[in-house]
C-alpha positions in Angstrom: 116.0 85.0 125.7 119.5 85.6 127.7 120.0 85.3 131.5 121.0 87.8 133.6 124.7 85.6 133.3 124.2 85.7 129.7 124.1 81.9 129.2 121.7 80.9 126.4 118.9 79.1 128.1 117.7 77.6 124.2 114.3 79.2 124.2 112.7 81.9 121.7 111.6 85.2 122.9 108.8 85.0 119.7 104.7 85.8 120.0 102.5 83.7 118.5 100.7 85.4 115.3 97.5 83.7 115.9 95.6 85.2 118.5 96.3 88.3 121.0 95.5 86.2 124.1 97.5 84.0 123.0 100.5 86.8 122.2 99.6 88.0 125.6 100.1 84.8 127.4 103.9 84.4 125.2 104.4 87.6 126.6 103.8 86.8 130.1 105.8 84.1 130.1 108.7 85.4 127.7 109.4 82.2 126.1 107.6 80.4 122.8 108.6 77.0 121.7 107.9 75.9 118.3 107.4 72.2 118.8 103.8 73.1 120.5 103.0 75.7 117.6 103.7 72.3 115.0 100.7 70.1 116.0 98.8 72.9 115.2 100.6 75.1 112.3 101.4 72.6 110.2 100.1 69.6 108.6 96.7 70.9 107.1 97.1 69.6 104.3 98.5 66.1 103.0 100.7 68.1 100.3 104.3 67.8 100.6 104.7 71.6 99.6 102.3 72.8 101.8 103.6 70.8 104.7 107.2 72.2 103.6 106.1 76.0 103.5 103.8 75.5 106.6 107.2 74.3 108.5 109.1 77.6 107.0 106.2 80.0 108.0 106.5 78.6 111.5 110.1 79.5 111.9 110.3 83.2 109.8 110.8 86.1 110.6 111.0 84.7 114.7 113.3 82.2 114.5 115.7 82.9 111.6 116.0 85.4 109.0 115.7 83.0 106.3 114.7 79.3 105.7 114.6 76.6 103.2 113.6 72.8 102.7 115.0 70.9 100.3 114.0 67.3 99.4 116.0 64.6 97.0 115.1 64.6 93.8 115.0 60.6 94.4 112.7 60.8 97.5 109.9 63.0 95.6 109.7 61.0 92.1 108.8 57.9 94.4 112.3 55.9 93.5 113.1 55.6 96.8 115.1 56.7 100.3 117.9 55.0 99.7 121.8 56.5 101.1 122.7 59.3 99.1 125.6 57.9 96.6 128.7 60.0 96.8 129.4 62.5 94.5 126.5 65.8 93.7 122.9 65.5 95.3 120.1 66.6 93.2 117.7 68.5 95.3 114.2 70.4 94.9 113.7 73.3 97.3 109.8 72.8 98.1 110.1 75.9 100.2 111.8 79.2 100.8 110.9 81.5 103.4 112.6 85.1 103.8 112.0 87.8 106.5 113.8 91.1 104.7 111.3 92.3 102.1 114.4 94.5 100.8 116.1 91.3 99.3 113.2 88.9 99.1 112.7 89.1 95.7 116.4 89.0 94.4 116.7 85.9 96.7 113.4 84.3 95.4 114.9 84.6 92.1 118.4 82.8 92.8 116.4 79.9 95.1 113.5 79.1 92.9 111.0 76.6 94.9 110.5 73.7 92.8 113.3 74.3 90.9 116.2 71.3 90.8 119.1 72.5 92.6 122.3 70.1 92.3 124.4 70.4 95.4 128.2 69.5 95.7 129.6 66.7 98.0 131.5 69.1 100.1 128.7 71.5 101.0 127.4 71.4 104.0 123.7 70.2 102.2 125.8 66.9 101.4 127.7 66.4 104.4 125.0 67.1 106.6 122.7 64.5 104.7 125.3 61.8 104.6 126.7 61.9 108.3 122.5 62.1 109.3 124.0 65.3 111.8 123.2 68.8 112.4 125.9 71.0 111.2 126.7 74.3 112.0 128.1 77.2 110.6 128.7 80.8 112.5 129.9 82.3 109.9 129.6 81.4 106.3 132.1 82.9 103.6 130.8 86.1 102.0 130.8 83.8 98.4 128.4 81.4 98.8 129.5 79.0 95.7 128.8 75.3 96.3 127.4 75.9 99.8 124.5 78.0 98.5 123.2 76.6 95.1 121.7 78.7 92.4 119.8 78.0 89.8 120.9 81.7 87.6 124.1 82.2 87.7 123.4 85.4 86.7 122.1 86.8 90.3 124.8 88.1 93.0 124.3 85.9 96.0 126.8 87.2 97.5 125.3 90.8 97.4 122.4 89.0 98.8 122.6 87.2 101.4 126.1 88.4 102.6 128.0 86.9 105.5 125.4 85.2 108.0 125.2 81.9 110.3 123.0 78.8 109.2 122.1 75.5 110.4 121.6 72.5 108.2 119.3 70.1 109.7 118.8 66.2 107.9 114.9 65.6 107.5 115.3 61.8 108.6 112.5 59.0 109.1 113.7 55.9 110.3 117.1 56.4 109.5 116.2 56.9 106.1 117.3 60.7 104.7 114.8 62.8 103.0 116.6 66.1 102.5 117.4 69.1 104.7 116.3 71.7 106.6 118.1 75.3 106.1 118.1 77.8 108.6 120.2 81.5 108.9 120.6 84.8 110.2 122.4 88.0 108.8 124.9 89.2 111.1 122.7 91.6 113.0 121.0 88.7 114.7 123.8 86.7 115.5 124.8 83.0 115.5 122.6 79.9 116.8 122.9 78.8 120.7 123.4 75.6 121.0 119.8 75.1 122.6 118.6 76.7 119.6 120.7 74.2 117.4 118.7 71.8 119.8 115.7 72.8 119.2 116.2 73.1 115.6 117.1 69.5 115.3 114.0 68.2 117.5 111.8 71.1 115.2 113.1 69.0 111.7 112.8 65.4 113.4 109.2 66.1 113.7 108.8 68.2 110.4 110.5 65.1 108.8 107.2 62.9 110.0 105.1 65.0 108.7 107.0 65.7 105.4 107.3 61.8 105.2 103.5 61.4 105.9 102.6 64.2 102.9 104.9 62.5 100.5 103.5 58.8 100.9 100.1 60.2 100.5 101.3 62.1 97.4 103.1 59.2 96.1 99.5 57.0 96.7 97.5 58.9 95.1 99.2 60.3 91.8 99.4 56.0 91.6 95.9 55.6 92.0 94.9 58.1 89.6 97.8 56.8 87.2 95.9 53.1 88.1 92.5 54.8 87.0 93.6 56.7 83.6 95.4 53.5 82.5 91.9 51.5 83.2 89.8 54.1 82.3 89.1 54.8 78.4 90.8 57.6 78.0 89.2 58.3 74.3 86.6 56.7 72.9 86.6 55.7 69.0 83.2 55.8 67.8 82.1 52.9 65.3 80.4 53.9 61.9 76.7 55.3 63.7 77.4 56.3 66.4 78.3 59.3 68.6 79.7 59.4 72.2 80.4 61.5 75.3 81.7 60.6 78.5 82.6 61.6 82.3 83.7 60.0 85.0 84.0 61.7 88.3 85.5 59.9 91.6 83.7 59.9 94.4 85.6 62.3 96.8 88.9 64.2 96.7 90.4 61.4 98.9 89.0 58.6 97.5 90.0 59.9 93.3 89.8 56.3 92.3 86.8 53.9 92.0 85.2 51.2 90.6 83.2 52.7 88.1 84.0 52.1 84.4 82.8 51.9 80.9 83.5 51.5 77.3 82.7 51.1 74.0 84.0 48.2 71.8 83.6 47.9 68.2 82.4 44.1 67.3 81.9 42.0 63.8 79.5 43.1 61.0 79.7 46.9 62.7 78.1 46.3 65.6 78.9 48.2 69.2 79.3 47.1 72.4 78.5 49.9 75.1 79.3 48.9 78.6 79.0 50.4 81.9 79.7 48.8 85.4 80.6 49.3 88.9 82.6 47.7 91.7 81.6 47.9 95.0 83.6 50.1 97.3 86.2 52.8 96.5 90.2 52.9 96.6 92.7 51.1 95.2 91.3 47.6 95.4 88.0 48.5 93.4 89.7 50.3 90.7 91.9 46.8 90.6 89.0 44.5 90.3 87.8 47.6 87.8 90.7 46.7 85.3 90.5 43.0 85.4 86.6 42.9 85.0 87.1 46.0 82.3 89.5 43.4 80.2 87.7 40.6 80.9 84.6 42.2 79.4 86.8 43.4 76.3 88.0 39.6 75.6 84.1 38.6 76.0 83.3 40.9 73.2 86.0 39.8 71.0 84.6 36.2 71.1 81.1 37.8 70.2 78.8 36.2 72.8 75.4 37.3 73.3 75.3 40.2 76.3 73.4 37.8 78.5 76.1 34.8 78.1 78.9 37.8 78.4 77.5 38.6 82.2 77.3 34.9 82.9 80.9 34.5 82.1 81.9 38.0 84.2 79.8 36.4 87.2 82.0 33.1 86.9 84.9 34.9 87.1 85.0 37.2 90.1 85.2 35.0 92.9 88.6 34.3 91.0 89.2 38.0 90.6 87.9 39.1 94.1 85.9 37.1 96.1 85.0 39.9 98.8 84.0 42.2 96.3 81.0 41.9 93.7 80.2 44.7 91.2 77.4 45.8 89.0 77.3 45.8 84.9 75.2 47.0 82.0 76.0 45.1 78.1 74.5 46.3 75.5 74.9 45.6 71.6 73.5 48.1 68.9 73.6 46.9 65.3 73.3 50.1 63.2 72.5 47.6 60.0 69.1 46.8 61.9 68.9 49.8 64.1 68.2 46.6 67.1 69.9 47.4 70.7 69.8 43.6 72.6 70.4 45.1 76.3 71.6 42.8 79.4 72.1 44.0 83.1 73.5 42.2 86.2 72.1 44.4 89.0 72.8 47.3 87.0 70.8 50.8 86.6 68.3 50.5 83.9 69.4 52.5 80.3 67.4 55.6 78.9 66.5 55.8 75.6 65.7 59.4 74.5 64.0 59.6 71.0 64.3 62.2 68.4 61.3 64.1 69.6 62.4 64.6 73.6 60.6 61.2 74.3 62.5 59.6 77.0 61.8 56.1 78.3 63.8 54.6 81.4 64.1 50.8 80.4 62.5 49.1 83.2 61.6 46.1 81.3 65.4 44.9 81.2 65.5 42.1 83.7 67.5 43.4 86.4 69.5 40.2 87.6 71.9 39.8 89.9 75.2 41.6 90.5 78.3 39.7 89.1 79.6 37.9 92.0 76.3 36.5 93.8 76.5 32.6 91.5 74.0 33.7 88.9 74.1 31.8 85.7 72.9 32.5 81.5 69.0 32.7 82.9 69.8 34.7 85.4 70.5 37.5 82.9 67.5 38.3 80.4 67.9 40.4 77.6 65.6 42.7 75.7 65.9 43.3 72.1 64.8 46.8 71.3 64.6 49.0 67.7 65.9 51.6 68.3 65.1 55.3 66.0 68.1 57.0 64.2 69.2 59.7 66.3 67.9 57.8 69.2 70.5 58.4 72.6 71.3 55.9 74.5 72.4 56.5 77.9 73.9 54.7 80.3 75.2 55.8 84.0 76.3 54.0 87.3 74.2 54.8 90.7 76.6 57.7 91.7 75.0 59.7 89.3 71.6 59.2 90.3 71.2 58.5 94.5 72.6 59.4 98.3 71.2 59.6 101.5 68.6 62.4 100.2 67.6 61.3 97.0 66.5 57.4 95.6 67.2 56.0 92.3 64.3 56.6 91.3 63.9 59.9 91.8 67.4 60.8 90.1 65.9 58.8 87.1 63.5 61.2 86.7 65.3 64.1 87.0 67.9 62.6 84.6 65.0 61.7 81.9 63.9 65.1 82.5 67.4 66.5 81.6 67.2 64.7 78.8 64.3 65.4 77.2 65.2 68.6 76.8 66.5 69.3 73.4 68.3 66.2 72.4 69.7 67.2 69.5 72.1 69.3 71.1 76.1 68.0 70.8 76.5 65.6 73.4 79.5 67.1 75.2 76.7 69.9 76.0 74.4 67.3 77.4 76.8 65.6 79.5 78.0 69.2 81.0 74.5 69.9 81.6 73.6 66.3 82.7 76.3 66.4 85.3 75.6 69.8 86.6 72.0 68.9 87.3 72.2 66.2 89.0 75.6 66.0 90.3 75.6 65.3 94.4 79.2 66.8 95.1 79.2 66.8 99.2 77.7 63.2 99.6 77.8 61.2 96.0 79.6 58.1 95.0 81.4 57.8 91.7 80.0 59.1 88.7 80.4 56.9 85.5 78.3 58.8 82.7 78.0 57.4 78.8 75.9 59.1 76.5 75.5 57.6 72.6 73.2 59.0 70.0 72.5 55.8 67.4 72.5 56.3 63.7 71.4 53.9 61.4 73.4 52.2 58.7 72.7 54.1 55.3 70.3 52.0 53.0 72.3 52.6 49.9 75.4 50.6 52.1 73.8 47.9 53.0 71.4 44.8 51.4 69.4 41.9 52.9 67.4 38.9 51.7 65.8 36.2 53.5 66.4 32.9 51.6 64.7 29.6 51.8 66.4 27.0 52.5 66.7 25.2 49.5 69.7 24.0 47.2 68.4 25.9 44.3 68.7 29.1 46.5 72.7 29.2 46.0 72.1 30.2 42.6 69.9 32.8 43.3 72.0 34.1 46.3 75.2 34.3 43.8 73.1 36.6 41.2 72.0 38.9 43.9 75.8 39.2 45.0 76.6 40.0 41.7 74.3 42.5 40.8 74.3 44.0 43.9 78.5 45.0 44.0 78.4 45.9 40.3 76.0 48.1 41.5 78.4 49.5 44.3 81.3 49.5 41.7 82.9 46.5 43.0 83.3 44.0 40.4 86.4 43.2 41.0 85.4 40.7 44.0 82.1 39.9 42.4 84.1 36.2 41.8 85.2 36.2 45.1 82.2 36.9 47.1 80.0 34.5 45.0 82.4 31.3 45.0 82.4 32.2 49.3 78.6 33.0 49.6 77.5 29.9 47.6 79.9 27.7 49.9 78.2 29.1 53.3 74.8 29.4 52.1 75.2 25.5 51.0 76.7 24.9 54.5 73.9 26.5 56.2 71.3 24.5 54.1 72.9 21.4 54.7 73.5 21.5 58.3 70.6 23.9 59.6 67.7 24.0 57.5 65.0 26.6 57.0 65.2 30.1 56.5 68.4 31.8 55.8 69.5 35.1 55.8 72.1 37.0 53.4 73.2 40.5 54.4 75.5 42.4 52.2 77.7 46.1 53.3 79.8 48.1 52.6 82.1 50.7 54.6 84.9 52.3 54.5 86.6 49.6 56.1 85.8 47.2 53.6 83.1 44.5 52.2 81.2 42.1 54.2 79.0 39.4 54.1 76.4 37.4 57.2 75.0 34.4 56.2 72.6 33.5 59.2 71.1 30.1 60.1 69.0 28.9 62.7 71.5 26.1 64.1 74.0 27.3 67.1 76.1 24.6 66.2 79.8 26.8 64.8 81.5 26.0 61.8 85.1 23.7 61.8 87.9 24.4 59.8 89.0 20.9 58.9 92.2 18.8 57.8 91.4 17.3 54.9 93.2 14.6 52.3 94.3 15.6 48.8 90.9 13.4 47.4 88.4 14.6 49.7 85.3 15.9 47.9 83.7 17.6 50.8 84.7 20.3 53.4 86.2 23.1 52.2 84.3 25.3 52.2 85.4 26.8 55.7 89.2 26.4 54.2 88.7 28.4 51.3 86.6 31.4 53.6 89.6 31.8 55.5 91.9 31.5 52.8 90.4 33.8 51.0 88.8 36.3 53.2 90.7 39.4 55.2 88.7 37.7 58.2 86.2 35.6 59.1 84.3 34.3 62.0 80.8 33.5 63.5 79.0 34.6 66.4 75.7 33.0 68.4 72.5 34.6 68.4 69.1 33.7 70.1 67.9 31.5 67.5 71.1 30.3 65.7 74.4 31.6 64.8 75.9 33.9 61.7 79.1 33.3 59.8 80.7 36.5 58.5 83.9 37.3 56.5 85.1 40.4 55.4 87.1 41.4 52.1 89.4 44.9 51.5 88.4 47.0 48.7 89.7 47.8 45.8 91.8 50.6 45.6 89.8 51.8 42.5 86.4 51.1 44.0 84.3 54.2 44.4 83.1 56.0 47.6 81.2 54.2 50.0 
């Protein structure tokens, strides 16, 4: 308001729009200053835009006819605060606020928010950023060019906006420059005092905090979720027989990363590895210790250990990975050639099986062990070998899914079974929607980690076993029943192959191990291959041999003559696998 003397006493004769006692009491006193209304106005919401828009709503229509904030372009993609270089500023107007409803919309148009806006180095935008001080202008020239940007060229600013005063006010935190803070006035209103100008530059220092504040948080978490997505499966491939759905939900809207993970891995001979875990805590550091344990499990599998020898080696490894931190896990490997599931936990949330017929069994009997972390060791992880029916799911889920303060595990295990049971034939997106719907604990839940597979066996007409005695008059057997069996798939062409390989690892395995053996024979549409199984754990060597040695190579010609080869353990021995391409002529599998 002015004195009696007419001297500018810097203070704004504006009600508050929030409550009429309140507009009573501004009234009373005939002064409002904004800095009290910004503790309390603005700031609701950790959202850069927001924050920006809350800052122009506080200042229009009371303060100044119209009002913008602009930020660098630089300052909101997260590469930095660094000194403007000289030369054009690439801006994004966050916010634009206008009092006259009669040109609101043709100005709206020329000053999109969000849109980039690429400012000259002689505007006042430039020079008031790079000299970190107010400047003023009284009376700007009727054509706005290079002091108000546009983004269509086609809209008369000029017509507009006309001749009017404006402030430009640097947004600056600790001396670094964010953008600026536009304010103006149409001439009816006239020019800024220069306690106005003071205010305005104490309204944009604190604006500038809380600007600052909205973009770290903004910057924090698109990284986390970037940090989750890139650790997270973000499609599953599904192995021959087998299905699979999937949802992960973080825990809160603050916290949007976790610890909770899972995955699918395709092994040797056909065989899946389903996996599910979960890191204590929430944030940035368990989604970390997430990744690490999430590729650690993936190299496990590749080396084909047994799920109990795979949780031994994850427990070794996280007081190396985190040592305050310890994390739950679920391995499981289904073999859709024997339709067997062999299931380990480490403190993990039993499995559900849910047969063809709505039969649904919580899998109790998997030894529960202890979370990775704690020193456990191979026998602290049992495993249970299961068959499995075709069409069988398998599901697997982290604690978030199931308990809170209100509701046990093992209460949300029977709710989930019940979910399940009914009609499990249904597509398993369907049943996940429905699953997390049900049971889903949105105002007091951790994360949710859900993995759903329905488990198909391996046609018979694609596959053939034999159990084989151990005896050196076997091999010739075992190369007759290679041969008849791929002329029967329409495969001769590697019925030479197959036999000269099968007879040298069945002869190694009768050799070395003794006793029963076991052939197995399929066929995909990734190719041919063939397990010989033998009850020694002891693996095969690939060794150098001299030009006269009579013995040994048989390994040397599997991998010489094989697409790949390799062996894995199993409970009572180990199997030696290779794999061959099909012909090109070879008939559907």
């Amino acid at each position: 308001m002015e004195s009696t003397d007419g001297v500018g006493r810097g203070v704004l004769a504006l009600p508050r729009p929030a409550a009429p006692s309140d507009a009573a009491a501004a009234g009373r006193r005939g002064t409002w200053e904004p800095l009290d209304e910004l503790a309390v106005r603005v700031g609701s919401k950790l959202d850069p835009a927001i924050t920006a828009q809350e800052v122009v709503d506080l200042v229009v229509p009371g303060f100044a006819d119209q009002a913008s904030i602009l930020l660098r372009e630089s300052v909101l993609s997260g590469a930095g605060a660094a000194e403007p270089r000289d030369g054009p500023i690439r801006l994004i107007r966050l916010a634009l606020g206008v009092w006259d409803d009669r040109v609101a919309d043709r100005l709206r148009a020329a000053l999109p928010v969000g849109a980039l806006t690429v400012v000259s180095d002689e505007s006042p935008y430039a020079r008031c950023m790079r000299s970190h001080e107010m400047i003023v202008e009284q009376a700007l020239a009727e054509d706005p060019s290079g002091t108000v940007p546009s983004a269509h060229e086609s809209t008369d600013l000029t017509a507009v906006l006309g001749s009017r005063s404006a402030v430009f006010a640097p947004l600056l935190v600790g001396g670094r420059v964010l953008g600026v803070a536009v304010l103006s006035r149409g001439p009816a209103r006239g020019g800024f005092s220069p306690a106005e100008v003071a205010t305005i530059e104490r309204l944009a220092t604190r604006a500038a905090i809380w600007m600052d504040n909205a973009r770290l948080h903004d910057q924090l978490r698109r990284t986390a979720i970037s940090l989750q997505k890139a650790m997270l499966p973000t499609s599953l491939v599904a192995p021959a027989g087998l299905e699979v759905a999937h949802r992960y939900l973080p825990g809160s809207d603050v916290a949007v990363v976790g610890g909770d993970w899972f995955d699918v891995i395709g092994l040797a001979g056909g065989r899946v590895a389903l996996v599910v875990g979960d890191v204590m805590g929430h944030g940035t550091q368990a989604a970390t210790v997430m990744g690490q344990l999430r590729t650690a499990v993936r190299t496990l599998a590749a080396v084909d250990l047994p799920p109990a020898e795979v949780l031994a080696h994850l427990d070794d490894l996280m007081p190396n990975i985190d040592g305050t931190l310890f994390a739950t896990c679920l391995y499981a490997v289904y073999d859709p050639a024997t339709q067997q599931c062999s299931i380990s936990r480490a403190g993990h949330v039993p499995p559900l099986v849910v047969r063809p017929d709505g039969t649904a069994e919580v899998l109790h009997q998997v030894g529960p062990g202890l979370p990775l972390g704690l020193g456990g060791d191979v026998g602290t992880f049992d495993t249970l070998d299961i068959d499995v029916p075709d069409g069988s799911l398998f599901v697997l889920c982290t604690d978030g899914l199931l308990e809170n303060k209100a509701r046990d595990i093992d209460s949300g295990l029977r709710l989930l079974r019940e979910n399940l049971s009914a009609e499990p034939g249904r597509p398993l997106q369907e049943i996940c929607d429905q699953v997390v719907k049900e049971l889903d604990l949105t105002k007091d839940r951790d994360d949710i980690a859900l993995l759903i597979s329905r488990l198909h066996a391996l046609p018979r007409d694609r596959s053939a076993a034999w159990w084989i005695p151990g005896e050196p008059r076997q091999v010739a057997r075992c190369r007759r029943l290679v041969r008849e069996t791929l002329t029967g798939w329409q495969l001769g062409e590697l019925r030479d192959t197959v036999e000269l390989l099968v007879s040298e690892l069945v002869t190694n395995a009768i050799q070395h191990a003794g006793g029963d053996i076991r052939l197995r024979l399929q066929r995909d549409e990734d190719g041919l291959l063939c397990e010989v199984c033998d009850n020694t754990r002891t693996p095969p060597e690939l060794q150098e041999l001299s030009a006269t040695a009579e013995r040994g190579r048989g390994i040397l010609l599997v991998k010489e003559l094989s697409r790949r080869w390799g062996y894995r353990r199993t409970a009572s021995g180990k199997v030696v696998w290779f794999t061959l391409r099909l012909p090109e002529a070879a008939g559907p599998a």
